[in-house]
N, C-alpha and C positions, 0 to 999 in steps of 0.2 A: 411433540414440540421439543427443540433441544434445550438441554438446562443454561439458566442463566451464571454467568461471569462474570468472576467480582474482580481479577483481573487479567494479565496480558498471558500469564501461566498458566492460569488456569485454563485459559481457552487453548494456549498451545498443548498442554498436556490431552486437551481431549481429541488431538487428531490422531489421525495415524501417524506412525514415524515417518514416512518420507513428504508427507504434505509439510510437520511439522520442520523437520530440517528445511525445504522451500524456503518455509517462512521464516524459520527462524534467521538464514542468510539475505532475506529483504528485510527484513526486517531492522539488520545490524546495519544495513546499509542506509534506510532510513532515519537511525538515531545519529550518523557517522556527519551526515549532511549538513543539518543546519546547528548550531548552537541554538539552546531555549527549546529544542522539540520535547512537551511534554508526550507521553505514553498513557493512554489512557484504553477501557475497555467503553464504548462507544454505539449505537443499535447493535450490542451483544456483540461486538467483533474489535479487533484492537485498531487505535486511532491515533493519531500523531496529531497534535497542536501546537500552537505558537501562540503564546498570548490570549489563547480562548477561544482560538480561529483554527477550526479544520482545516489538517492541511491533507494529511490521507487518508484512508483507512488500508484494511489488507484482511486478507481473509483466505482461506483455504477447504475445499470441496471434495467431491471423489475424485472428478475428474480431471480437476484444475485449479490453479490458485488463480486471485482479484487482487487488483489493486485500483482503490475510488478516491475522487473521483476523478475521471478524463474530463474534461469540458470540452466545448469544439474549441474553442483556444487554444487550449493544452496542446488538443491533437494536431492543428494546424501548427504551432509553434516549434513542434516537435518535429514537425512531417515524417522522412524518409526513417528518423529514428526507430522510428514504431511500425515498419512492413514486416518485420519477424512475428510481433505481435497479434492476437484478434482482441479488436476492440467492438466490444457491441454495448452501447448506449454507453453509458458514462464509467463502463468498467473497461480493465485493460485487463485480459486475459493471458494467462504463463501456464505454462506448463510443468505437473508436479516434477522434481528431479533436477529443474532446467531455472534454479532463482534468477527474478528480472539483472542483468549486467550493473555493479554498484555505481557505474558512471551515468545510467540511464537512471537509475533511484535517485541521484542526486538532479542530475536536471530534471526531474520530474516535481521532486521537494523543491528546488530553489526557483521554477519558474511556478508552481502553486503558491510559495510565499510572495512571488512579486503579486499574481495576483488579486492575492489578498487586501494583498496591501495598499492596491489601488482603487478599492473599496472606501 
């Protein structure tokens, strides 16, 4: 079982360096996005909020790095933006070396706060 994380460091410290750099450049692009994104550590993986409302998470593997969730909204909202991408079930899958484009993090962030918010 891998050990628990108390926060967003810790968990980047325990990858390898190049999943970690990935993540570390979505990651800045995530914070870069909205005003109010808090940074938390989340089911053991780091997590972005708004007010107490997931808005991502992200995560990094051997073979690839996540970013959760997709919903079919998302992905239909998004369409064509996402043919680079594999998306299977509510993850959007990237490639370690190759961090998500900071312009597709942010409309990924800003159309999960719309809707959030329409909740």
């Amino acid at each position: 079982m891998r050990e628990k994380f108390a926060t967003v460091k810790d968990y980047l410290n325990s990858l390898e360096p190049e999943v970690r750099k990935t993540l570390q450049a979505v990651r800045k692009s995530i914070i870069s996005s909205s005003k109010g994104i808090d940074e938390v550590i989340s089911y053991n993986i780091p997590g972005y909020k708004i007010e107490g409302k997931a808005v991502v998470y992200i995560a990094g593997f051997k073979n690839h790095c996540s970013l959760y969730p997709m919903t079919k909204n998302l992905v239909n909202s998004l369409g064509s933006k996402l043919d680079k991408f594999t998306i299977k079930g509510s993850t959007l899958q990237y490639e370690i070396g190759k961090p998500l484009p900071p312009a597709l993090v942010k409309m990924i962030v800003n159309e999960r706060i719309k809707m959030l918010k329409l909740k």
